[in-house]
C-alpha positions in Angstrom: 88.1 99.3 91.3 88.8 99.7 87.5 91.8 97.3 86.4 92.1 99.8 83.3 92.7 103.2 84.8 94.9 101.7 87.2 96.8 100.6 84.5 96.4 103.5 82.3 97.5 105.8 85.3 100.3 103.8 85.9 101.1 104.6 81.7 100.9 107.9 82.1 102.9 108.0 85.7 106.2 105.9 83.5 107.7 108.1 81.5 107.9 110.7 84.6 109.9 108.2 86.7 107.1 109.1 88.9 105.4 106.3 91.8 101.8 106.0 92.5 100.5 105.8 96.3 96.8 104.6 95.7 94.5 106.5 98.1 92.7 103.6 100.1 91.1 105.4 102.5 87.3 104.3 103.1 87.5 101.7 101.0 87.5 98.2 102.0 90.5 95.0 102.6 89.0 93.8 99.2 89.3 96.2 97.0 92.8 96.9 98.2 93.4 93.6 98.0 92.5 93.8 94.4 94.6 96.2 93.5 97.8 94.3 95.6 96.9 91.5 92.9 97.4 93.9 90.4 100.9 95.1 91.9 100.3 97.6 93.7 102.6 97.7 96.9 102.2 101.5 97.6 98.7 102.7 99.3 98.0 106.2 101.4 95.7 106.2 104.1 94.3 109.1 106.6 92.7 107.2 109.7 94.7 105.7 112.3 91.9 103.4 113.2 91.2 102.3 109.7 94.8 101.9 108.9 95.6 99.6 112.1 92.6 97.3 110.9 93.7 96.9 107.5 97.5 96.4 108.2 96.3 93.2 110.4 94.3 92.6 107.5 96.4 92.6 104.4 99.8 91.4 102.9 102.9 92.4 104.9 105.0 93.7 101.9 102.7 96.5 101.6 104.3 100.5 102.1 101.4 101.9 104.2 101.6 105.9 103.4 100.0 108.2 105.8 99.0 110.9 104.3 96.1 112.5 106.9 96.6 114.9 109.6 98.3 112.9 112.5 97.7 113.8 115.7 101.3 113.3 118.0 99.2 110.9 120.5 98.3 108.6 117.6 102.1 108.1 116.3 102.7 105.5 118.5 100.1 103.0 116.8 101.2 102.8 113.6 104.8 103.5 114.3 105.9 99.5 114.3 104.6 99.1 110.4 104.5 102.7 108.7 106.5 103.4 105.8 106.1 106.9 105.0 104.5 109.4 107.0 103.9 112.5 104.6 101.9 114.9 106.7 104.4 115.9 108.8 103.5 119.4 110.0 105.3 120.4 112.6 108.9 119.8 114.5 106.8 118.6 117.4 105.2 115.8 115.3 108.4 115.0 113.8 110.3 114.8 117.2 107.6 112.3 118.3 107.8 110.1 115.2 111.2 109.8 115.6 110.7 108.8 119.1 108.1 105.9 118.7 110.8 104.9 115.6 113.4 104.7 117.8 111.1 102.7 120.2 110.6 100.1 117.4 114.5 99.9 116.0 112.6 101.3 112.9 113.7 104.2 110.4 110.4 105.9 109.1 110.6 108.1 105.9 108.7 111.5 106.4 107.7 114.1 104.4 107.1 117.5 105.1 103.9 118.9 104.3 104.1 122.7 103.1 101.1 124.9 103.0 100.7 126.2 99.5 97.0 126.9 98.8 94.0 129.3 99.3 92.3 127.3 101.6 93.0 128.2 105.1 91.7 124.4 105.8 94.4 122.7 104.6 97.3 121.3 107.0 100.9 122.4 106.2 103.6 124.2 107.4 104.7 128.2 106.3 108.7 128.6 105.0 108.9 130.2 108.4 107.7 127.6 110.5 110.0 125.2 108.2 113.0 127.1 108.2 112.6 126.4 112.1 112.3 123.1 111.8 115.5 122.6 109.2 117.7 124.7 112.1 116.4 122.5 115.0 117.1 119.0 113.3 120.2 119.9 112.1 121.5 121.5 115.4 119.9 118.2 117.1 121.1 115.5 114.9 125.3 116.5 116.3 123.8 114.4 119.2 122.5 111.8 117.5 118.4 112.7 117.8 116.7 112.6 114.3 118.3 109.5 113.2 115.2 107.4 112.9 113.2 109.8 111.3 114.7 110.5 107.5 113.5 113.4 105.7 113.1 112.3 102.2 111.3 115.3 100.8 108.1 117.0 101.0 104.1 117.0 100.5 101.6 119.3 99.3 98.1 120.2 98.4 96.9 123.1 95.6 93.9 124.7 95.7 90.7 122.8 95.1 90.3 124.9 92.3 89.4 125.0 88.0 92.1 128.0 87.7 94.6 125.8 86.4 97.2 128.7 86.4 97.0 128.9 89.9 97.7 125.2 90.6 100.7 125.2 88.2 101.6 128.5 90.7 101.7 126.4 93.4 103.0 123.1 92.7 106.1 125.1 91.4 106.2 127.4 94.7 106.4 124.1 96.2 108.9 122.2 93.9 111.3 125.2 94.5 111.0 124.4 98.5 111.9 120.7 97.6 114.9 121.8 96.3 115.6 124.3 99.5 114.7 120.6 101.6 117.3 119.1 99.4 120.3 121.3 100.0 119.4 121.9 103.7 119.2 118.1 104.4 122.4 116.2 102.6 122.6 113.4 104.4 118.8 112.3 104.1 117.4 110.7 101.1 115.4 113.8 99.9 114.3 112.6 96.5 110.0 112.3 96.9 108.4 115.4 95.9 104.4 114.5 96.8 102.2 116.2 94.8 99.1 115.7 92.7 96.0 113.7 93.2 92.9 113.0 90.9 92.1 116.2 90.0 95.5 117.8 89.5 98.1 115.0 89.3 99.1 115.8 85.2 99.9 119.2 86.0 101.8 117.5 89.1 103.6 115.8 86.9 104.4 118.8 84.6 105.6 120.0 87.7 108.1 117.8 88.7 106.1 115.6 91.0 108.0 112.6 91.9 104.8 110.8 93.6 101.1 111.4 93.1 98.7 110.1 95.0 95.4 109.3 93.4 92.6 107.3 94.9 89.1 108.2 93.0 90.5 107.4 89.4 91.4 104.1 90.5 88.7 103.1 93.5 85.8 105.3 92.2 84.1 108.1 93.8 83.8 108.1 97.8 
């Protein structure tokens, strides 16, 4: 773990009012640890398994972000400690985080994730699919369901890409959803636009990114 680009990162993230959720995944309890010592309370992971171990693990004032694809059977594990969940993909995952939150007298901030790149790998949500989702919760929430499950903005990924034209493209395709998100949810707490990671984070930023998640500038390469 390099102390300095942590620090520098964090530099460069001030002036944008912009936080940092350092990308832990695969790496171990001591090199998050490190970075904890550092002040670092913010950390993303994409594993369910590897997430339960390390919350045993490590300090309880931690904000465990999941940021992976999150199967609906695997909510209920790390529903009793998770912060955020930001790949929230679909109403059916959202209605079940909302249940295992409930279960657990717990609010959990969510993010949705929007599909906006080339890659037909990447997880995410179309404007259709989330148009559907913004009817249903609203229509729902009249009786009270939704109410442990905050929407507090959305998540995505560019293209893997060197055409920096397109990524600008996309990150401001999908700050103008953020502010759809905003206006269709005024009750929530929609202020975290997710976007940008090591490759792409300063045009993120550019952009309007309210959170980056970065986890090879600090940690190294995987």
């Amino acid at each position: 773990m390099s102390v300095s680009s942590y620090q520098n990162i964090l530099d460069i993230l001030k002036p944008y009012g912009s936080r940092l959720v350092a990308v832990s995944k695969t790496k171990s309890v001591e090199e998050i640890r490190e970075l904890y010592n550092q002040g670092q309370r913010d950390f993303g992971e994409n594993y369910v398994q590897e997430l339960m171990e390390k919350e045993t693990a490590l300090p309880k004032d931690i904000r465990w972000h999941f940021i992976g694809h999150l199967q609906t059977n695997k909510v209920k594990f790390i529903a009793p400690f998770i912060y955020m969940i930001q790949s929230v993909d679909s109403l059916k995952l959202l209605h079940e985080i909302d249940k295992q939150a409930a279960k657990n007298q717990r609010v959990i901030f969510c993010l949705l994730q929007i599909f906006i790149a080339r890659e037909e790998t990447k997880f995410g949500m179309n404007e259709t699919e989330l148009d559907s989702l913004i009817i249903t919760v609203n229509q729902n929430r009249q009786n009270e369901k939704f109410s442990h499950s905050l929407i507090s903005g959305c998540m995505g990924m560019a293209s893997l890409t060197e055409n920096q034209a397109l990524i600008h493209d996309e990150f401001k395709r999908l700050r103008e959803i953020f502010e759809k998100i905003k206006t269709s949810f005024p009750s929530d707490p929609v202020d975290t636009l997710s976007m940008g990671m090591s490759s792409d984070y300063l045009i993120a930023l550019e952009m309007g990114s309210s959170m980056v998640r970065i986890g090879s500038l600090i940690f190294g390469k995987r």
